[in-house]
ZALO-838404 format. One record per residue (C-alpha): residue in one letter; residue number from 1; x, y, z; chain. Coordinates in steps of 0.1 Angstrom, whole numbers, plus 5000, padded with zeros to 4 digits. Example, Ala and Ser with C-alpha at 12.3 -4.5 7.8 and 13.67 -1.06 7.14 Angstrom:
% residues 2
a,1,5123,4955,5078,A
s,2,5137,4989,5071,A
***
This chain:
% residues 456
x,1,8189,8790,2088,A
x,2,8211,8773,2101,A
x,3,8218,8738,2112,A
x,4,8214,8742,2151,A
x,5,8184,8767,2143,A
x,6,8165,8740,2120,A
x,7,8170,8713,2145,A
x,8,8156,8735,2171,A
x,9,8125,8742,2150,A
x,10,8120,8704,2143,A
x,11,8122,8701,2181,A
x,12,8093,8727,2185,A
x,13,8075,8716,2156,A
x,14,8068,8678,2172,A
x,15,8064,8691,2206,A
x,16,8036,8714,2189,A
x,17,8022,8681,2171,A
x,18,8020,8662,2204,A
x,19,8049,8639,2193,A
x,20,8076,8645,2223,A
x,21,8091,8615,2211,A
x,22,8104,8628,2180,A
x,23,8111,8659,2199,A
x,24,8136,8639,2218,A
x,25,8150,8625,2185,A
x,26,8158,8651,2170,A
x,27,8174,8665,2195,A
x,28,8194,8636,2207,A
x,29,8203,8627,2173,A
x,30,8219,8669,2169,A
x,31,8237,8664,2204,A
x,32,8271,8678,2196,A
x,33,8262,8710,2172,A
x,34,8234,8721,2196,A
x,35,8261,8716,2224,A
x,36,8284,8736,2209,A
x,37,8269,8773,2221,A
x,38,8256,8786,2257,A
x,39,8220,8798,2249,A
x,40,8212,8771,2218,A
x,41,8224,8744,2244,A
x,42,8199,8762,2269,A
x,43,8171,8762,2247,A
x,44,8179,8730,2235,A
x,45,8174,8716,2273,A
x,46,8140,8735,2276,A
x,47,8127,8716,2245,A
x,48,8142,8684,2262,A
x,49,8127,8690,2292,A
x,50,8088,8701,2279,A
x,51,8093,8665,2254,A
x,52,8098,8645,2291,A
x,53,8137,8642,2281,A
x,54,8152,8654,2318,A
x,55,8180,8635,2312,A
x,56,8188,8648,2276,A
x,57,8180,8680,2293,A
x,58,8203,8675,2319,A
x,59,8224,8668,2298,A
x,60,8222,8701,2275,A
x,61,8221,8727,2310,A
x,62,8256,8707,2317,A
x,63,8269,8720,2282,A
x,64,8253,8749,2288,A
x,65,8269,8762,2322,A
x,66,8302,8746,2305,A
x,67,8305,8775,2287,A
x,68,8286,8799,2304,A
x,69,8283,8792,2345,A
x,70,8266,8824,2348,A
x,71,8233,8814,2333,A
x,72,8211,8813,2366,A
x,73,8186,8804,2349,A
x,74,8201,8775,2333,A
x,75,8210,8767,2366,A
x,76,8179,8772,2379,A
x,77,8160,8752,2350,A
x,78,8187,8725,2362,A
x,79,8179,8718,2394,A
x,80,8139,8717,2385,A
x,81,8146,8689,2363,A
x,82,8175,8668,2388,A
x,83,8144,8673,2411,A
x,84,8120,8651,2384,A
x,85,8149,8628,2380,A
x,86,8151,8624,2418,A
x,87,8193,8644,2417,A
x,88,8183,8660,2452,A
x,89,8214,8675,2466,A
x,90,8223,8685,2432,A
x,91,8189,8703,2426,A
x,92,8196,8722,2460,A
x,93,8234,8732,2454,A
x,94,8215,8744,2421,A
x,95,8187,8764,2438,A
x,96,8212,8779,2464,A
x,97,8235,8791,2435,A
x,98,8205,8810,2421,A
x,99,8191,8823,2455,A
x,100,8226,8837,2463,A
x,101,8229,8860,2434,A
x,102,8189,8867,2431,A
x,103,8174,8863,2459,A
x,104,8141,8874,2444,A
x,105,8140,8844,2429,A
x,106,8109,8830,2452,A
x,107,8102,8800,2432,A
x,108,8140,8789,2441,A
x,109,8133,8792,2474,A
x,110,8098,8772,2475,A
x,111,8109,8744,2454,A
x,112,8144,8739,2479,A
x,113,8122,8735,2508,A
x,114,8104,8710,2494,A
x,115,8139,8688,2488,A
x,116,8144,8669,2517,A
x,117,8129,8674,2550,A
x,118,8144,8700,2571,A
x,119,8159,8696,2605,A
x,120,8171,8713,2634,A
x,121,8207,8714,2621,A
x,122,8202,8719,2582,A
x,123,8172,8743,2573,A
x,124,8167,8777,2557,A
x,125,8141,8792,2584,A
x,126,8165,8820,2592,A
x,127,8169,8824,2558,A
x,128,8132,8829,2551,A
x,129,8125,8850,2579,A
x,130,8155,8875,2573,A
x,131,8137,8873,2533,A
x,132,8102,8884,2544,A
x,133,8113,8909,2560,A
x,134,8126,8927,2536,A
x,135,8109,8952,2509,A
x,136,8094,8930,2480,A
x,137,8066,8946,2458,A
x,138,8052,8918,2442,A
x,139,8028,8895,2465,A
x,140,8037,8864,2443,A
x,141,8074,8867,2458,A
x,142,8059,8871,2494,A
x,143,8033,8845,2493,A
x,144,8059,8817,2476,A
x,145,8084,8828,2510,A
x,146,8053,8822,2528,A
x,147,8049,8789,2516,A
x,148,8083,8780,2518,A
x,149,8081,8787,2555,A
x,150,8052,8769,2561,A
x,151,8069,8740,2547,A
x,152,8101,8743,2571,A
x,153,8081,8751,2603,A
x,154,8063,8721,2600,A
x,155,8094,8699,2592,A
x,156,8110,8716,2622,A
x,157,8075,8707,2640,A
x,158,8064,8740,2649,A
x,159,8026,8738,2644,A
x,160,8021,8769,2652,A
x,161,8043,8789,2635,A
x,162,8039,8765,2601,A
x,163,8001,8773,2601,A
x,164,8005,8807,2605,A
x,165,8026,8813,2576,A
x,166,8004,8787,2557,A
x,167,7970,8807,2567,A
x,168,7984,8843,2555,A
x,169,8000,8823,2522,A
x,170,7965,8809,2511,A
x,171,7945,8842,2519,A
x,172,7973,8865,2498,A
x,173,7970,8838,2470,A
x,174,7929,8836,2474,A
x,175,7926,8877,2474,A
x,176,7940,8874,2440,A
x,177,7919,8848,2428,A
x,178,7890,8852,2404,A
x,179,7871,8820,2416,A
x,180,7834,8815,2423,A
x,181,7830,8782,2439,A
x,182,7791,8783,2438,A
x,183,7795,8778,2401,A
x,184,7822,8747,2402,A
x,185,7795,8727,2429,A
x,186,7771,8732,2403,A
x,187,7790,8715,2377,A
x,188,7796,8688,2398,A
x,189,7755,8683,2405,A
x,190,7750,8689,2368,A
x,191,7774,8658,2363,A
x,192,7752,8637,2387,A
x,193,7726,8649,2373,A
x,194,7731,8641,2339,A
x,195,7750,8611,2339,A
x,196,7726,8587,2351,A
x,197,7729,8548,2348,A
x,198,7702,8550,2324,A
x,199,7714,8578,2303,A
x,200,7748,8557,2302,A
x,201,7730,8531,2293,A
x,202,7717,8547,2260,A
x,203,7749,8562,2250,A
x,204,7760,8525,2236,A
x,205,7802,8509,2238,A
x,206,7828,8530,2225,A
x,207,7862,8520,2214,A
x,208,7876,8486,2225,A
x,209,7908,8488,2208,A
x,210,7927,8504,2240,A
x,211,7933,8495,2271,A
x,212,7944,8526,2296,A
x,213,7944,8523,2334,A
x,214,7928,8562,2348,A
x,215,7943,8566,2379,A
x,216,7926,8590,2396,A
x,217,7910,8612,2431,A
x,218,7919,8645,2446,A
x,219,7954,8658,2446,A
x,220,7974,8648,2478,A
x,221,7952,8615,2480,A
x,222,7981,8591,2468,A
x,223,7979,8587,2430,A
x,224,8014,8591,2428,A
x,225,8024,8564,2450,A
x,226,7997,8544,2426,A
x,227,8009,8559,2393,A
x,228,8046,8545,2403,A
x,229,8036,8509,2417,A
x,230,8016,8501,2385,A
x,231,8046,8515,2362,A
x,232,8071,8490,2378,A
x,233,8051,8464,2357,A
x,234,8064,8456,2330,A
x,235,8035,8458,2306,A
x,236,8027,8492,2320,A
x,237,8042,8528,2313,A
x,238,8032,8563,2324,A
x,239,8017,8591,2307,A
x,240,8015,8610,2336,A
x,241,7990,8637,2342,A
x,242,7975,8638,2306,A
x,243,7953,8663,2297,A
x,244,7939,8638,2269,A
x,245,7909,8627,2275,A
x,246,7896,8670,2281,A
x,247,7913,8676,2247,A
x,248,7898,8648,2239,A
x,249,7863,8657,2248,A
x,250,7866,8695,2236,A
x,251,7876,8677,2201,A
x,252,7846,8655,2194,A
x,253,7820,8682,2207,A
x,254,7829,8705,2181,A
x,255,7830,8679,2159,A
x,256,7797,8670,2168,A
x,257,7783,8706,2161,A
x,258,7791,8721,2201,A
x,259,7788,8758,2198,A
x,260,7801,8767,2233,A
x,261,7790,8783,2263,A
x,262,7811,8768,2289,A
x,263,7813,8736,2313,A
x,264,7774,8743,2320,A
x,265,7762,8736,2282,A
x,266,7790,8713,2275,A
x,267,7781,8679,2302,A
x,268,7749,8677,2288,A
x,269,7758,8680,2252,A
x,270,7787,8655,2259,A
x,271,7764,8626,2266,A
x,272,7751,8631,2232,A
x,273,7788,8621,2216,A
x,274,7796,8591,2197,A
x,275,7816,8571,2227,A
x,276,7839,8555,2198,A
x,277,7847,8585,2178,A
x,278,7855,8599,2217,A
x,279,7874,8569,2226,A
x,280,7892,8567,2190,A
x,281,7905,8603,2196,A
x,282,7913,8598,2231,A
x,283,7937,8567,2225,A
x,284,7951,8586,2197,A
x,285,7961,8614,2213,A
x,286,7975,8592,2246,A
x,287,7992,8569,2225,A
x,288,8014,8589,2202,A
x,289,8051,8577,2206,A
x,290,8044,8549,2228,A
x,291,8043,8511,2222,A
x,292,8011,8506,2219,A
x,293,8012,8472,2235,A
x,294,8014,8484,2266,A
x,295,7988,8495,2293,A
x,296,7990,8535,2293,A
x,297,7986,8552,2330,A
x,298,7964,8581,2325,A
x,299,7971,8601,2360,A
x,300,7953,8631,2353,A
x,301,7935,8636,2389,A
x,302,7906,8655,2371,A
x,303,7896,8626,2351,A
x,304,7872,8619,2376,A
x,305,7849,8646,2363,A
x,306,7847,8618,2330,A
x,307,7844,8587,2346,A
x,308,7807,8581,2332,A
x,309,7825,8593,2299,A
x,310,7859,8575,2309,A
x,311,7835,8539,2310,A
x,312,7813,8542,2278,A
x,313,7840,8558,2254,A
x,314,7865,8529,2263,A
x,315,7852,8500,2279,A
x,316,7880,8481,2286,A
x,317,7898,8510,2302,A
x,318,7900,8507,2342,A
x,319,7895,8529,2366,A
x,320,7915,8531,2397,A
x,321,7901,8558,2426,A
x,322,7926,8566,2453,A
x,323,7914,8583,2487,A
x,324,7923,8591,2517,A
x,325,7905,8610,2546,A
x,326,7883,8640,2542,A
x,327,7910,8660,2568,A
x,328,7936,8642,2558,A
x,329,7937,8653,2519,A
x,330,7922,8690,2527,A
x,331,7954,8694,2550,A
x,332,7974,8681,2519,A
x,333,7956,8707,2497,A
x,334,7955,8736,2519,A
x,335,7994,8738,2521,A
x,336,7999,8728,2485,A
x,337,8009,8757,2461,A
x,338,7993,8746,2420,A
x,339,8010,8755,2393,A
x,340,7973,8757,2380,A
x,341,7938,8747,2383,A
x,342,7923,8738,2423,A
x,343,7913,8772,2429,A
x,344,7890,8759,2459,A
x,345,7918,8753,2478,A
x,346,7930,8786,2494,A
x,347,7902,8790,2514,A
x,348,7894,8761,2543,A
x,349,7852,8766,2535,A
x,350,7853,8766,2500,A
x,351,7878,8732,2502,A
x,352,7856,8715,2527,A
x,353,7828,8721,2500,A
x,354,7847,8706,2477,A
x,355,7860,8678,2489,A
x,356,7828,8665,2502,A
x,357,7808,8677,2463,A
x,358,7841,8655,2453,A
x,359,7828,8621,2477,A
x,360,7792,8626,2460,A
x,361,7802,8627,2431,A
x,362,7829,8595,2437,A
x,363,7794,8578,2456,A
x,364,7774,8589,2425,A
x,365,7795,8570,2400,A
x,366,7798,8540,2424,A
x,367,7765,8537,2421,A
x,368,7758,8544,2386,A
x,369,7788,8519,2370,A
x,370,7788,8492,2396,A
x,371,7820,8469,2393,A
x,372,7837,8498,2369,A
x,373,7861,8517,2395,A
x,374,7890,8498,2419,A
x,375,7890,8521,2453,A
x,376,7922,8521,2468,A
x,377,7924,8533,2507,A
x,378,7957,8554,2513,A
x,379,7961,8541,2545,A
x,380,7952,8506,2540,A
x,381,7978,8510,2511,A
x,382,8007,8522,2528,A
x,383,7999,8498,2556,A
x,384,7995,8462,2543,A
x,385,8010,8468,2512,A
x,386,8015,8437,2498,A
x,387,7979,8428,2501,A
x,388,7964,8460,2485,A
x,389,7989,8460,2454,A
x,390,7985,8424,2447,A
x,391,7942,8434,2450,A
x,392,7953,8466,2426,A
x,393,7970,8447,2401,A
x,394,7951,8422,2396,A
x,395,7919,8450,2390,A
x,396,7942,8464,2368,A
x,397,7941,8432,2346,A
x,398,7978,8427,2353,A
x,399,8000,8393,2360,A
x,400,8016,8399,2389,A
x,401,8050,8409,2393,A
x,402,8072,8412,2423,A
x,403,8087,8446,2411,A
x,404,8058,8463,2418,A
x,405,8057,8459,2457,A
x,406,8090,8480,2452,A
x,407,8080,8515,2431,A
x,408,8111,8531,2444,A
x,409,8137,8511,2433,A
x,410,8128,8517,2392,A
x,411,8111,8554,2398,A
x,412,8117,8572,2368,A
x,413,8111,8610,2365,A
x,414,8085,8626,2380,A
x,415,8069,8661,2382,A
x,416,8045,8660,2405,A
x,417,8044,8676,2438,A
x,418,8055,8638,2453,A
x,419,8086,8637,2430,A
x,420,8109,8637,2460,A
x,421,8088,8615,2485,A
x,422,8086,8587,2454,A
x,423,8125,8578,2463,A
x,424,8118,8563,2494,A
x,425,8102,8528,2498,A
x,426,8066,8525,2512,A
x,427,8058,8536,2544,A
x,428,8033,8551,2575,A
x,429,8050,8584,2586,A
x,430,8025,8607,2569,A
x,431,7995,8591,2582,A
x,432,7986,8612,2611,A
x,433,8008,8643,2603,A
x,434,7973,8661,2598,A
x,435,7966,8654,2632,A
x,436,7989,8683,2645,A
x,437,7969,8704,2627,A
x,438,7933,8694,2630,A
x,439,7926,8722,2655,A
x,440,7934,8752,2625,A
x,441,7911,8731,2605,A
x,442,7879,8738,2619,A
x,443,7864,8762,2591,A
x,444,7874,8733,2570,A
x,445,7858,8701,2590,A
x,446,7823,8720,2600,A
x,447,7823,8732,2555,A
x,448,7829,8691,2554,A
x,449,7796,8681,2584,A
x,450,7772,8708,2568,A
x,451,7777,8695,2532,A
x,452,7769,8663,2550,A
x,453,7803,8647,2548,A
x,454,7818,8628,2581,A
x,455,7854,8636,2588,A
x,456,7862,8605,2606,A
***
């Protein structure tokens, strides 16, 4: 094998061992033979970039392209990660390279709308129109140009138009989902359910050795605005949206003797777990390759399915709940394309469900661990800011520090749907965006009232 190949498998090897740290390593360490070839420098950034590394990986599509400029999909993997690292125009000079020699490349087209806001001068709406128009077999490619659109229109401020590219995007992406939402509002009251004040009561204290701040609510709601304030501390870093304390969960239930049958037999088996083993794991698997002396974010928006979990297996974790209102994050939602997971939100009924099974549950655990969660109000947030961080840090357990009334100035990568808005300092232009569009959001609002949820 040789040298550039064994590097390359080290590189694998830790990321497969959760330990993107020494993926990085490795990697950085190997700089100048893995540079020296097109395709190991390209594979060489993709392992950089799944370790967290966008600069290394940067770094490696430069050397890359060196060589050979044809690679659109270097180019294209490029201007994803300038995107994380906040390299705007260079991640859309990127996406309009690939676009122009394969313009069947849909995801370039979503993720350069969501760049910059467009205006009447500088936008691709033409662009998008002239693209739907023509002959495309596969629906993904149609539904992402869709999306794209949506995005535009409503830059451009033409309600209208934006929602009616947004409502025939979510039904062609619904059609094709296998989703029963029945059977996710009945894990949610199987939560409530189960995880009574009493029942937490019984499960004992877990593991007090850690420390993690859970910053968590529905996407859309803010948690990256949250995520970025408390990471400008400087006895705080990110782990951004960690899937550790599932993985964690999964773990100790088989561990424990769990023999499967789904989400249904697994939240009442899971209040049978020993909370330290659980909270043992857990910091183990979110603390690998970071100082340990810090305060890890855990930004994982799903977390909020473990809170009851969340409180007993680490008792000196907090818990930070960020909202905003019912309308406000369905609109968010609604016109978000996932990677994965919110199936719910494709169809304005089956969100509104959702959203207000989501406020139960949030009321549920209020209830049930009094004292244990921080709320943050979006709103309240983005308008007195300096009140409502100094209130957040100090829940957190944090000294204050005057950096974090100023997230944007230090933001490091990001990959969340927000990793463009996160450059810009604080403000209150999004508040009532939604507004424009509360009349298309009927279906949603009446699903909201007759789960018994107020929209106001």
């Amino acid at each position: 094998m040789s040298a550039e190949r064994a590097v390359l498998e080290q590189a694998r090897s830790a990321l497969a061992h959760e330990r993107p740290d020494l993926a990085i390593a490795y990697l950085t360490q190997s700089f100048e033979i893995l540079a020296a070839d097109a395709r190991v420098a390209a594979t060489a950034g993709d392992l950089a970039s799944a370790a967290g590394g966008y600069n290394l990986a940067n770094s490696f599509y430069d050397q890359a392209l060196s060589h050979e400029p044809g690679l659109i999909g270097v180019r294209f993997n490029r201007a994803a990660t300038a995107r994380f690292l906040g390299e705007l125009e260079a991640a859309e000079k990127d996406y309009d390279a690939v676009i122009a020699v394969d313009p069947a490349d849909s995801e370039a087209w979503l993720n350069r709308s969501h760049l910059r806001r467009q205006t009447s001068v500088r936008n691709h709406v033409a662009q998008i129109e002239t693209a739907l128009a023509g002959e495309h077999s596969a629906w993904q490619h149609r539904m992402r140009l869709l999306y794209a659109l949506a995005k535009e229109r409503e830059d451009l401020g033409h309600v209208a138009q934006a929602f009616a590219a947004l409502d025939a995007a979510t039904k062609l992406r619904r059609c094709h989902l296998d989703y029963d939402i029945d059977d996710d509002l009945a894990a949610l009251a199987a939560i409530r359910s189960t995880f009574t004040s009493c029942a937490l009561a019984s499960m004992g204290e877990g593991f007090s050795g850690a420390a993690p701040i859970f910053v968590l609510g529905l996407p859309r709601s803010g948690t990256t605005l949250i995520e970025r304030i408390l990471e400008a501390h400087p006895q705080v870093v990110s782990g951004g949206e960690m899937s550790a304390f599932a993985r964690a969960l999964e773990h100790c239930a088989k561990a424990s003797g769990f023999r499967g049958g789904g989400k249904h037999a697994l939240i009442p088996f899971s209040k049978t777990l020993d909370p330290v083993m659980l909270g043992e794991f857990y910091h183990e698997l979110a603390s690998a390759g970071r100082n340990p002396s810090l305060h890890i974010i855990d930004k994982l928006p799903l977390n909020y399915l473990y809170i009851g979990l969340i409180a007993k297996a680490l008792p000196r974790a907090r818990i930070v709940h960020v909202y905003k209102p019912p309308l406000a994050v369905g609109w968010g939602m609604f016109k978000t394309l996932f990677v994965q997971g919110y199936p719910f939100s494709y169809d304005q009924v089956e969100l509104g469900r959702y959203i207000a099974a989501f406020h139960m549950l949030m009321d549920h655990w209020s209830r049930e661990l009094p004292g244990r969660i921080h709320h943050v109000f979006y709103d309240d947030l983005v308008r007195n800011p300096t009140t409502s961080i100094r209130e957040l840090v100090a829940a957190c357990g944090l000294d204050w520090h005057d950096d974090c009334l100023s997230p944007h100035k230090g933001a490091t990568a990001n990959t969340s749907h927000s990793a463009a808005q996160i450059r810009e300092p604080i403000h209150t232009r999004g508040l009532s965006g939604w507004h424009d569009f509360a009349p298309y959001l009927e279906p949603m609002r009446k699903a909201m009232l007759a789960e018994g949820l107020t929209t106001e």
